[in-house]
C-alpha atoms as one frame of an Amber mdcrd trajectory, in Angstrom:
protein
   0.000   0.000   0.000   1.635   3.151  -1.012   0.285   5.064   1.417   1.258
   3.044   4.421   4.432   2.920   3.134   4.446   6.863   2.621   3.647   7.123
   6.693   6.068   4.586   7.195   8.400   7.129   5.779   7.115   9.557   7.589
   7.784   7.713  10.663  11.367   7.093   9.897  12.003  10.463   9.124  10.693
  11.911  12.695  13.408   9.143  14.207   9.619   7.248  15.298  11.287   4.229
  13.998   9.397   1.798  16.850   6.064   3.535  15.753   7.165   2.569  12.328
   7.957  -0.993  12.592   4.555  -1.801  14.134   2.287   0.504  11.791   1.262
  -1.997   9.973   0.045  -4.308  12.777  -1.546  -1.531  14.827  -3.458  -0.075
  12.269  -4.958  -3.255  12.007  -5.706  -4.134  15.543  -7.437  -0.794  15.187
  -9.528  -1.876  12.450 -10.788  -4.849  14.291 -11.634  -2.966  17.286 -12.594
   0.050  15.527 -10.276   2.134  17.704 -10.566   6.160  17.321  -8.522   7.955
  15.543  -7.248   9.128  19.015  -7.071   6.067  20.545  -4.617   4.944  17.692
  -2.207   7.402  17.877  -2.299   6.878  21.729  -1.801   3.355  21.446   1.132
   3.856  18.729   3.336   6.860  20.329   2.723   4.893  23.341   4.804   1.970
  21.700   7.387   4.482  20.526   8.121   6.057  24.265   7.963   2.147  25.536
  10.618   1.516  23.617  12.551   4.532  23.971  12.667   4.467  28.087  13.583
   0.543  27.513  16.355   1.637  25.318  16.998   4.559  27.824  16.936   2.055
  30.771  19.499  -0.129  29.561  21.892   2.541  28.282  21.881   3.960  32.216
  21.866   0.510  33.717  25.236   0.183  31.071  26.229   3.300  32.979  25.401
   2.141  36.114  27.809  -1.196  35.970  24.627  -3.861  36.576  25.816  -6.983
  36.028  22.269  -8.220  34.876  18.953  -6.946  35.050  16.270  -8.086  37.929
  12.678  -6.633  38.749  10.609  -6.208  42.475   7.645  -8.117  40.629  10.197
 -11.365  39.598  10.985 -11.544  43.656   9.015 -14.017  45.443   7.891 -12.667
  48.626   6.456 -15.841  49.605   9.290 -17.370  49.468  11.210 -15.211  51.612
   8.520 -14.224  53.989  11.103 -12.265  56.434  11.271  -9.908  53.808   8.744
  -7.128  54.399   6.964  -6.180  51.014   5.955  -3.035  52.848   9.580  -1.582
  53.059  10.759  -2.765  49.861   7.990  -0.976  48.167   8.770   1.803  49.953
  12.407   1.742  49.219  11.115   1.752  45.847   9.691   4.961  46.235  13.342
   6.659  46.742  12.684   8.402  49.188  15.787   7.733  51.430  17.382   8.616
  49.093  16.431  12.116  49.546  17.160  11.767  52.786  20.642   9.934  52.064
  20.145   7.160  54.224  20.989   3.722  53.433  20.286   0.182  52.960  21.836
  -2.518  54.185  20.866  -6.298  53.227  22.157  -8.983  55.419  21.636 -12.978
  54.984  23.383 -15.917  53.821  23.698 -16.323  50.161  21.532 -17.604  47.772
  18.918 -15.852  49.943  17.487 -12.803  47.258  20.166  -9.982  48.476  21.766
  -9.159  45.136  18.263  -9.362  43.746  16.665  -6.858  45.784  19.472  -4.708
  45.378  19.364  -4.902  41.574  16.006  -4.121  41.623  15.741  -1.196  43.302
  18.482   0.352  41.338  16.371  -0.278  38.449  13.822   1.626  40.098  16.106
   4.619  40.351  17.049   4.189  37.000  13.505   4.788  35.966  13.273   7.838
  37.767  16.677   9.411  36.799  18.486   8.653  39.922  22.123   8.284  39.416
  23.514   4.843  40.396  26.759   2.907  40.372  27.368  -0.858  41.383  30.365
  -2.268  42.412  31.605  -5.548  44.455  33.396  -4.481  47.609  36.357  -6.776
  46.082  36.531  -4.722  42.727  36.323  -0.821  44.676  39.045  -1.721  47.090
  41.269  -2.857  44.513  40.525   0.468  41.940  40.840   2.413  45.415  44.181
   0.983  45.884  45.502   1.496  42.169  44.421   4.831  42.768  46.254   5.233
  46.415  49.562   3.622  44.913  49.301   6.354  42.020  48.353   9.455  44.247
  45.063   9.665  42.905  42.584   8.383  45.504  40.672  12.345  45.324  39.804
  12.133  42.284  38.788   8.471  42.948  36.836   9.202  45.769  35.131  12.075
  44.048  33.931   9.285  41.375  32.404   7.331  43.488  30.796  10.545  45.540
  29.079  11.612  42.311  26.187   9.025  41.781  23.249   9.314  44.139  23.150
   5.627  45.038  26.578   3.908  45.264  26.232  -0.179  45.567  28.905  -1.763
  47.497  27.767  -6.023  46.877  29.168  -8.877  48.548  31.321  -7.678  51.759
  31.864  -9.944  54.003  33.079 -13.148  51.473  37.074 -11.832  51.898  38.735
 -10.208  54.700  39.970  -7.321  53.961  43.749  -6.185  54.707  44.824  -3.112
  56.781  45.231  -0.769  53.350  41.689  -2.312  52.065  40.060  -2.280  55.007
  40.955   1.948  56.062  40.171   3.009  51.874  36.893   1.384  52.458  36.768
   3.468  56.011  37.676   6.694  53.468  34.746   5.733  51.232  32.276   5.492
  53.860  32.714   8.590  55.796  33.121  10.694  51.924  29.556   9.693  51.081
  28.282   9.956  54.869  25.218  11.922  54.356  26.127  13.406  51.241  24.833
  10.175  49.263  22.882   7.013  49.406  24.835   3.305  49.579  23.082  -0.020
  49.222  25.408  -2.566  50.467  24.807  -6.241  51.366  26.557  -8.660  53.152
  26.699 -12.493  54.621  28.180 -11.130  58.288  26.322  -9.674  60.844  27.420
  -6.406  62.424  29.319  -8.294  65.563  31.421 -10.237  62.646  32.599  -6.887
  61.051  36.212  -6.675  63.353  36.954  -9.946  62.259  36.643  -8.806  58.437
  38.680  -5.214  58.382  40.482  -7.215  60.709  40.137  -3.550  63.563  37.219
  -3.615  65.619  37.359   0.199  66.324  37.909   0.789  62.617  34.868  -1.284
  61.855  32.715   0.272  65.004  33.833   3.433  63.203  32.324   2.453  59.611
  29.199   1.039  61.532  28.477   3.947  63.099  28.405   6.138  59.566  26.589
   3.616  57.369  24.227   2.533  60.029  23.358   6.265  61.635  20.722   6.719
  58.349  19.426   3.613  57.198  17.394   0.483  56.814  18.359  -3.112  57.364
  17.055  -5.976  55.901  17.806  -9.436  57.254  16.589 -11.859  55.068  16.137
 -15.133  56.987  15.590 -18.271  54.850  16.961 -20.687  52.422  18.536 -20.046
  49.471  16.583 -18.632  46.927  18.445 -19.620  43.722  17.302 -23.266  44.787
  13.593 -22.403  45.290  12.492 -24.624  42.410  14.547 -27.427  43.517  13.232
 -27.291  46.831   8.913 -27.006  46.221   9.888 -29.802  44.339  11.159 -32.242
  47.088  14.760 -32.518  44.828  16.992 -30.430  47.536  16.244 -29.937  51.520
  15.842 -27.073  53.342  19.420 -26.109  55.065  19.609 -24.805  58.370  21.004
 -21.704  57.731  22.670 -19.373  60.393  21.057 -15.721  59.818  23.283 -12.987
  59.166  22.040 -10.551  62.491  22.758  -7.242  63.516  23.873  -8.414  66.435
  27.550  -8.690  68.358  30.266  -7.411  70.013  30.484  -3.795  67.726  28.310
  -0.832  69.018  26.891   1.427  66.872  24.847   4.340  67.390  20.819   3.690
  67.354  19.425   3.209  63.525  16.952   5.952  63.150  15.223   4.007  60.410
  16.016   0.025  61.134
């Protein structure tokens, strides 16, 4: 048809090119439901800016270092019932993040952590909140390439500059004395200038043992945990769900990562 081929055109021109690939389609659809003329055009720039904030999403989550891509709806709540739906929705919201507080997951792994996290930094994402992930094994060591070439400043003002900074998976490796006070550096930069999501399999009291200084970790406690929320998923692990409803692999008796122990910190305004 030469004139669905002229729109087409038309289409391509104005850089619609999603609106133009399903033209075709859609105006049929609209035939057989004998949409409105409105009610097409709504239906096919509403394809277009779908597909331009999916293309925008994974250009910032490119940006943003995810290593893959997770959603709140793909969690199963029922699964991990200690998790409280209520808070995670409203961590969704990003609000703390106006208020720069924080959020801290703690459990054993397998158990959703990394999940969570992922998610909610899509969520920011979608709302044009800045975001940056990063395993606490990878910053330490681009902290100490920068230390040994006297640029940690300009380091430190990198990872000051997103609004939410993900720090995944401390606790797996001890850390050694240079590690462990760069990490100390890090924390008190962003305190209460920015928002961290961190998550760990240690509880609080197991902290000295992993920067291997109890005061220096009572000291990094005391920042992270002033503004935030903790999360202590209790259960088994959740990569094995399937496995599990379906008799193949027991339930372990996992040891909860807690927030309690021998470090003191000051009272969580938000836990």
């Amino acid at each position: 048809m030469l004139e669905l081929d002229q729109v087409r055109g038309q289409l391509e021109s104005l850089k619609l090119l999603a609106a133009a690939d399903v033209l075709e389609s859609r105006l049929q659809q609209a035939t057989d439901k004998q949409w409105t003329y409105v009610a097409f055009l709504i239906d096919l720039l509403g394809e277009e800016l779908a597909q331009r904030l999916r293309r925008t999403i994974q250009t910032k989550m490119r940006m943003a270092r995810l290593p893959y891509q997770k959603t709140l709806t793909e969690f199963d709540f029922s699964f991990q019932p200690s998790v409280d739906k209520k808070l995670i929705d409203e961590l969704a919201t990003m609000n703390f993040v106006r208020q720069t507080a924080n959020v801290v997951f703690l459990g054993p792994p397998g158990v959703g952590k990394s999940h969570l996290t992922i998610a909610l930094a899509l969520e920011a994402l979608a709302k044009s909140i800045s975001v940056y992930f990063t395993t606490v094994t990878q910053l330490v060591e681009e902290l100490r390439r920068a230390h040994n070439a006297n640029r940690l400043d300009a380091k430190m003002r990198q990872y000051l500059r997103p609004r939410i900074l993900i720090i995944d998976e401390v606790g797996y490796l001890p850390l050694d004395p240079l590690a462990a006070n760069l990490f100390f550096q890090l924390i008190s930069t962003r305190y209460e200038r920015g928002s961290l999501i961190l998550t760990s399999n240690k509880s609080f009291g197991d902290w000295g043992e992993l920067f291997g200084d109890s005061v220096l970790a009572s000291a990094i406690l005391d920042r992270l945990l002033h503004h935030s929320h903790i999360i202590n998923i209790r259960g088994p692990s959740y990569r094995l769900k399937d496995k599990m409803r379906a008799g193949v692999y027991g339930t372990p008796l996992d040891k909860p990562a807690t927030d309690s122990g021998s470090i003191t910190v000051k009272e969580n305004a938000h836990a």
